[in-house]
PyMOL Python script that loads the backbone (N, CA, C, O; Angstrom):
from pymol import cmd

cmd.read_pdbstr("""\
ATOM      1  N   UNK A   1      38.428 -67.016   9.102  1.00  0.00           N
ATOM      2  CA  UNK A   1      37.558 -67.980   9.781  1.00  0.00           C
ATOM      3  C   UNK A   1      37.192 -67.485  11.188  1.00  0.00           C
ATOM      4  O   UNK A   1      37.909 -66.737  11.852  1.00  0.00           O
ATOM      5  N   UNK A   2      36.067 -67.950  11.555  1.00  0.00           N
ATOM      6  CA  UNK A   2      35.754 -67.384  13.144  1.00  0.00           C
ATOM      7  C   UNK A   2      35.884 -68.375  13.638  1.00  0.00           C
ATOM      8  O   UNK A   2      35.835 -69.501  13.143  1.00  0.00           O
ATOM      9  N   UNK A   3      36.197 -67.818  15.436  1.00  0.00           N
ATOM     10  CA  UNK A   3      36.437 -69.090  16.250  1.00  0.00           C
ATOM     11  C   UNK A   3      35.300 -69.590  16.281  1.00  0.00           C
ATOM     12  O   UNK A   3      34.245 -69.264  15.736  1.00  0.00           O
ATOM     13  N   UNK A   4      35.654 -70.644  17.149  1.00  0.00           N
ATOM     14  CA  UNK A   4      34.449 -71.488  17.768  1.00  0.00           C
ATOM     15  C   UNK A   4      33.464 -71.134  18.935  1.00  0.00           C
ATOM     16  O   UNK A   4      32.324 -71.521  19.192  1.00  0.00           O
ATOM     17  N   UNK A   5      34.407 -70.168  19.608  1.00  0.00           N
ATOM     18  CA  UNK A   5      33.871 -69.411  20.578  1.00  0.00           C
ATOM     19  C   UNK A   5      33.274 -68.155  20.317  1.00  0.00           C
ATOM     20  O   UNK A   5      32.937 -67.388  21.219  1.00  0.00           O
ATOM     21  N   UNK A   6      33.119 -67.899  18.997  1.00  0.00           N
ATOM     22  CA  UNK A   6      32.323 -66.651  18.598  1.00  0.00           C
ATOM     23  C   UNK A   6      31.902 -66.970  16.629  1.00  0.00           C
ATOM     24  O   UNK A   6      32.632 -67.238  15.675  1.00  0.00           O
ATOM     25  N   UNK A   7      30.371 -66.758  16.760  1.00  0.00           N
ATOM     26  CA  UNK A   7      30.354 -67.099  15.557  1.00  0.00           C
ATOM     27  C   UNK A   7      29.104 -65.605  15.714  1.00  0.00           C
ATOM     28  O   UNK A   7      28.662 -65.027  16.707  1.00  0.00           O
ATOM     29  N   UNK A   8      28.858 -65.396  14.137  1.00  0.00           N
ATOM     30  CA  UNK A   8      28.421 -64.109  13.593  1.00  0.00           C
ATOM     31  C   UNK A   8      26.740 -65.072  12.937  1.00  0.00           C
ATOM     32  O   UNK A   8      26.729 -65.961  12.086  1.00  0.00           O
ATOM     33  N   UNK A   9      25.229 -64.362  13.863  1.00  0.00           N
ATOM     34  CA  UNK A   9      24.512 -64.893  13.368  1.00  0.00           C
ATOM     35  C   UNK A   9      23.352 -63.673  13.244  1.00  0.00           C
ATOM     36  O   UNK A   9      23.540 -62.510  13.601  1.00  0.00           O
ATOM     37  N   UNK A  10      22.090 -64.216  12.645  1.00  0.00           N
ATOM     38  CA  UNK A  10      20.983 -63.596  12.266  1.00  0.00           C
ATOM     39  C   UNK A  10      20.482 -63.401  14.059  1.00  0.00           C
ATOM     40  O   UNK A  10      20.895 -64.318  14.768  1.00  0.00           O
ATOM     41  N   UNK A  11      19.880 -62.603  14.587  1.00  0.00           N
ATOM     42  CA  UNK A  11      19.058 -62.858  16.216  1.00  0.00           C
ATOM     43  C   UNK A  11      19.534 -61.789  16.435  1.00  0.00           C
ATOM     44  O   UNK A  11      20.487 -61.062  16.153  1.00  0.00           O
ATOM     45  N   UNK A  12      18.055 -61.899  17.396  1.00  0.00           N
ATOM     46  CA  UNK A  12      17.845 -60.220  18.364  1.00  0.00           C
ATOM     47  C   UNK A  12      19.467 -60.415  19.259  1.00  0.00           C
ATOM     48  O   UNK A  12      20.178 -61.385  19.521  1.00  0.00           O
ATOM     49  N   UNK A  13      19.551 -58.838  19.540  1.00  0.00           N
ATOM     50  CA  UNK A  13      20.883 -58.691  20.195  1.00  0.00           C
ATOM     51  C   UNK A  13      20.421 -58.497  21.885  1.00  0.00           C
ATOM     52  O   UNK A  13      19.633 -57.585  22.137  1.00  0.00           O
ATOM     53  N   UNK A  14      20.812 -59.167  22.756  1.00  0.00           N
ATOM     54  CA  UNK A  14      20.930 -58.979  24.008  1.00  0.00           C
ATOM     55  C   UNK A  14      20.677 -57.418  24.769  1.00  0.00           C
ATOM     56  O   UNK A  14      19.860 -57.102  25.634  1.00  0.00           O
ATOM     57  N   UNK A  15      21.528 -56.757  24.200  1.00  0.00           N
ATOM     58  CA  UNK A  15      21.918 -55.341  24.362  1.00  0.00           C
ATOM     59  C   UNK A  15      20.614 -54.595  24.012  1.00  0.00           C
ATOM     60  O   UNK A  15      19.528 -54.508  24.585  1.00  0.00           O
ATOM     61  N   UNK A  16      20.984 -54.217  23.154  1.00  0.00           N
ATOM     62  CA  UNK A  16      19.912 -53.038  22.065  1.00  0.00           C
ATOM     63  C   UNK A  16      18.329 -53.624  21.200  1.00  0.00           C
ATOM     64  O   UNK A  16      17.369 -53.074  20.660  1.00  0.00           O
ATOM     65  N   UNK A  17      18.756 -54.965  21.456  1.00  0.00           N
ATOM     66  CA  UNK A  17      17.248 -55.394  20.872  1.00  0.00           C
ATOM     67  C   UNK A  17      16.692 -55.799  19.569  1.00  0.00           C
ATOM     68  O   UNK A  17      15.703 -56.482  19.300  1.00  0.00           O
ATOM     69  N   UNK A  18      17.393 -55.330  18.971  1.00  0.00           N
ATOM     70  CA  UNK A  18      17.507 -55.240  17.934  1.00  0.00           C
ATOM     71  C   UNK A  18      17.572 -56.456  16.835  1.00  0.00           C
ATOM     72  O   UNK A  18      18.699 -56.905  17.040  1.00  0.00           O
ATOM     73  N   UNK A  19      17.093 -57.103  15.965  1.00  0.00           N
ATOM     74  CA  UNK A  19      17.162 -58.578  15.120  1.00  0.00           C
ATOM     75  C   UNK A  19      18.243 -57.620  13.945  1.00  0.00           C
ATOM     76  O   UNK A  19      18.029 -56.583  13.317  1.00  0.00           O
ATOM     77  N   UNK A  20      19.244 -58.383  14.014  1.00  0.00           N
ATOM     78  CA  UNK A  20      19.931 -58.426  13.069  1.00  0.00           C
ATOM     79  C   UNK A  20      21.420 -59.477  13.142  1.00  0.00           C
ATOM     80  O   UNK A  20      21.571 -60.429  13.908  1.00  0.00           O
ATOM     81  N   UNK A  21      22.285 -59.040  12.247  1.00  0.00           N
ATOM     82  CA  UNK A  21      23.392 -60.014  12.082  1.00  0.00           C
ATOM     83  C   UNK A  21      24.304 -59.297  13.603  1.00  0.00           C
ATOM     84  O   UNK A  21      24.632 -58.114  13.702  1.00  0.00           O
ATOM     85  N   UNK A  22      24.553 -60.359  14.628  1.00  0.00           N
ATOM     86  CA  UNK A  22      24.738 -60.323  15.886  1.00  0.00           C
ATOM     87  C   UNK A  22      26.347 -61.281  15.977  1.00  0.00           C
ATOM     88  O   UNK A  22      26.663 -61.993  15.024  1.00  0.00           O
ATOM     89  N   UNK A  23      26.853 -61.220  16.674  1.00  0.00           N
ATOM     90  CA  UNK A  23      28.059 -61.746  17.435  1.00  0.00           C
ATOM     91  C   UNK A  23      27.493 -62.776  18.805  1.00  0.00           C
ATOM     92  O   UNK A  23      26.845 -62.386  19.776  1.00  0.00           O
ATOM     93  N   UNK A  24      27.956 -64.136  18.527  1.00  0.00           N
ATOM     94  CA  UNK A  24      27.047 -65.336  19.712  1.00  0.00           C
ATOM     95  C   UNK A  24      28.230 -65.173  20.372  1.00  0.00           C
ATOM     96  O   UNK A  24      29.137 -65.031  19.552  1.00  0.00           O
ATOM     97  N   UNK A  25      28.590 -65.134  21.441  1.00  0.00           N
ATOM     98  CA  UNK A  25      29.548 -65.235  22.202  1.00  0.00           C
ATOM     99  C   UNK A  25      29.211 -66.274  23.685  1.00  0.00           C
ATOM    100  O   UNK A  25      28.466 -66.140  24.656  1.00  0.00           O
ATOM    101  N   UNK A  26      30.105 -67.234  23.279  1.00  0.00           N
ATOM    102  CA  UNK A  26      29.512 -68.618  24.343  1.00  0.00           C
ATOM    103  C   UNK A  26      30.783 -68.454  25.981  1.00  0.00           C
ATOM    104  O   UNK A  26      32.005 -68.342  26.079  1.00  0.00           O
ATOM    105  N   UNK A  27      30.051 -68.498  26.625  1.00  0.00           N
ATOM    106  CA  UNK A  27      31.268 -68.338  27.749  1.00  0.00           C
ATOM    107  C   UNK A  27      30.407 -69.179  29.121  1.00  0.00           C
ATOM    108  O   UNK A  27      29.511 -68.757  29.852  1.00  0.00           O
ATOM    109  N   UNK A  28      30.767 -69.860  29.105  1.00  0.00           N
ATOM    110  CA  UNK A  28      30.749 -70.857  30.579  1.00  0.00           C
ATOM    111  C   UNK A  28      29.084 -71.256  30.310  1.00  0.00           C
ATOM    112  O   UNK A  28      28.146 -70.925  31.035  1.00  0.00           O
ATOM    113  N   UNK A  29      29.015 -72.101  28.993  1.00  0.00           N
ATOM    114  CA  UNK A  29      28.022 -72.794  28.507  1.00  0.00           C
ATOM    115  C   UNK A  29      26.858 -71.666  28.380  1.00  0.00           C
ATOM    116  O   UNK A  29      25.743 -72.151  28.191  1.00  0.00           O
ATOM    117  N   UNK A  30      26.914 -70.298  28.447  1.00  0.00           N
ATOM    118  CA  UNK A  30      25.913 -69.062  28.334  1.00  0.00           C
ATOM    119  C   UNK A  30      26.217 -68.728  26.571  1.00  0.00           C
ATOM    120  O   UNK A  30      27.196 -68.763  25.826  1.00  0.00           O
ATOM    121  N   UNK A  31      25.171 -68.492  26.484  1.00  0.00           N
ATOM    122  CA  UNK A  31      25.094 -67.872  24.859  1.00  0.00           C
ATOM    123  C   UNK A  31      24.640 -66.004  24.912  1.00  0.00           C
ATOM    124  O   UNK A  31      23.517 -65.499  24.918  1.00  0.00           O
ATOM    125  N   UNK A  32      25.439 -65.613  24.931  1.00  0.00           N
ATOM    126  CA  UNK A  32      24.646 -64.119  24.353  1.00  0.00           C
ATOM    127  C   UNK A  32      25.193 -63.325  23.207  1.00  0.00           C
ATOM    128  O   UNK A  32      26.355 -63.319  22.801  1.00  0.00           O
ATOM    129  N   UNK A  33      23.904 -62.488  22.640  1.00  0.00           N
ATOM    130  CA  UNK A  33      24.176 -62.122  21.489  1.00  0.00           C
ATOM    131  C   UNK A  33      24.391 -60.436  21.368  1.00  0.00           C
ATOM    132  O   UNK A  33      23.606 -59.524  21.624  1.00  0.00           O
ATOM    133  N   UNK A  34      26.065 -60.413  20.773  1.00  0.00           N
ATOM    134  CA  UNK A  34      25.950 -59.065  20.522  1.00  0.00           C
ATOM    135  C   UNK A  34      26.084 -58.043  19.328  1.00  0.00           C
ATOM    136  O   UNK A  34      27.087 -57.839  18.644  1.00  0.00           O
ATOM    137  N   UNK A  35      25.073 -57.556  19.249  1.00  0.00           N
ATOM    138  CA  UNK A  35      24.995 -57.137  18.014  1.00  0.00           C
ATOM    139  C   UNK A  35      26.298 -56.142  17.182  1.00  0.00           C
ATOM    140  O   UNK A  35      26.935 -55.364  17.892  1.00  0.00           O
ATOM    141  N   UNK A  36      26.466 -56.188  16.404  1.00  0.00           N
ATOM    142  CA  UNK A  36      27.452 -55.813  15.420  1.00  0.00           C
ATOM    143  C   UNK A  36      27.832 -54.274  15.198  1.00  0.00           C
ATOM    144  O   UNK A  36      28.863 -53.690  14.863  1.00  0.00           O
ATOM    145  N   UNK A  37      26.053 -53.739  15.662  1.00  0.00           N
ATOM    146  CA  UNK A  37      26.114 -52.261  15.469  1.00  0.00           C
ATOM    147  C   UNK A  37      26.279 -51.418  17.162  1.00  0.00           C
ATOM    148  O   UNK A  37      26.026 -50.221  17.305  1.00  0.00           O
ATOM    149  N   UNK A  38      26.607 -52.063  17.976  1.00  0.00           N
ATOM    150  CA  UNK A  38      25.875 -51.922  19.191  1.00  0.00           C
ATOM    151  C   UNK A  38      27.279 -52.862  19.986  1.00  0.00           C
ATOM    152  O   UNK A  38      27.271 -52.900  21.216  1.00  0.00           O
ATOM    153  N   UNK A  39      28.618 -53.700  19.100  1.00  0.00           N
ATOM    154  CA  UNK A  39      29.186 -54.065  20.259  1.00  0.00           C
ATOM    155  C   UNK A  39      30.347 -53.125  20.671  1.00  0.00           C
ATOM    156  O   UNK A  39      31.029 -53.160  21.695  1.00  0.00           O
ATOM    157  N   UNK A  40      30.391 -52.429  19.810  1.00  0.00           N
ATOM    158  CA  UNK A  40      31.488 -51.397  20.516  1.00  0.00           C
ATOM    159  C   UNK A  40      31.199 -50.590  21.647  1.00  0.00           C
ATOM    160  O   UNK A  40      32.094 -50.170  22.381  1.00  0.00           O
ATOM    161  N   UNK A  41      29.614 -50.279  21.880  1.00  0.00           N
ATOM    162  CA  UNK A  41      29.255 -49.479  22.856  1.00  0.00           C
ATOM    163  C   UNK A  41      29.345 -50.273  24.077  1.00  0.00           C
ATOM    164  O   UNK A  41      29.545 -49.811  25.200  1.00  0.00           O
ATOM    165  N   UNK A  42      29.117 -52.003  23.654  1.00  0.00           N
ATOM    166  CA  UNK A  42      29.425 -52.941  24.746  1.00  0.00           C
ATOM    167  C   UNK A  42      30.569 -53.091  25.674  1.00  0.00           C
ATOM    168  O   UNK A  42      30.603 -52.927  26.893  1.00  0.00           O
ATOM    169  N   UNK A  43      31.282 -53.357  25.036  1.00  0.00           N
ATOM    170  CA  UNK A  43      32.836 -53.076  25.339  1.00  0.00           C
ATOM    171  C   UNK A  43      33.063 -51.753  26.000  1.00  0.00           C
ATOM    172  O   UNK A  43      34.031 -51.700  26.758  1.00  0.00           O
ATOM    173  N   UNK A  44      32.406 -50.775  25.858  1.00  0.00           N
ATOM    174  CA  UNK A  44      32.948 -49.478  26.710  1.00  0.00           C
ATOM    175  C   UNK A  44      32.586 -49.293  28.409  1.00  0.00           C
ATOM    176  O   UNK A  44      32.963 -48.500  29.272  1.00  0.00           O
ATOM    177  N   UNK A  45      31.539 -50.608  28.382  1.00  0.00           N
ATOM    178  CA  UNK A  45      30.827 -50.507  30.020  1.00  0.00           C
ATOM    179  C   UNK A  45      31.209 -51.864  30.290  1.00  0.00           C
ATOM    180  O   UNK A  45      30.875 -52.260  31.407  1.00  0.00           O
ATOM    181  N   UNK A  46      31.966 -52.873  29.391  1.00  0.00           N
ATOM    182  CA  UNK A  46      32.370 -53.929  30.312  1.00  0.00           C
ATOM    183  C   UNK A  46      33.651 -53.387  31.542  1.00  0.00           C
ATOM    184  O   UNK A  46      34.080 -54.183  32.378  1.00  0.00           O
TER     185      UNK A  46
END
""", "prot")
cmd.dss("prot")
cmd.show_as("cartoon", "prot")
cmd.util.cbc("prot")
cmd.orient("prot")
């Protein structure tokens, strides 16, 4: 099951641009989306 604080949807990704199946990640009422193919590279520059 996924949390509540991260659910797995269809939408362009924040990052790379890209429309596909994305990661919503809600944090201090902000929504952004990171894509699936593209969040590991995220994580390397947070």
């Amino acid at each position: 099951m996924l949390s509540a604080s991260s659910e797995s949807e269809y939408m362009k990704c924040d990052a790379c641009g890209q429309e596909r199946e994305c990661f919503v990640q809600r944090k201090f009422g902000n929504e952004q989306a990171l894509c699936a193919y593209c969040l590991s590279a995220i994580y390397c520059y947070l």
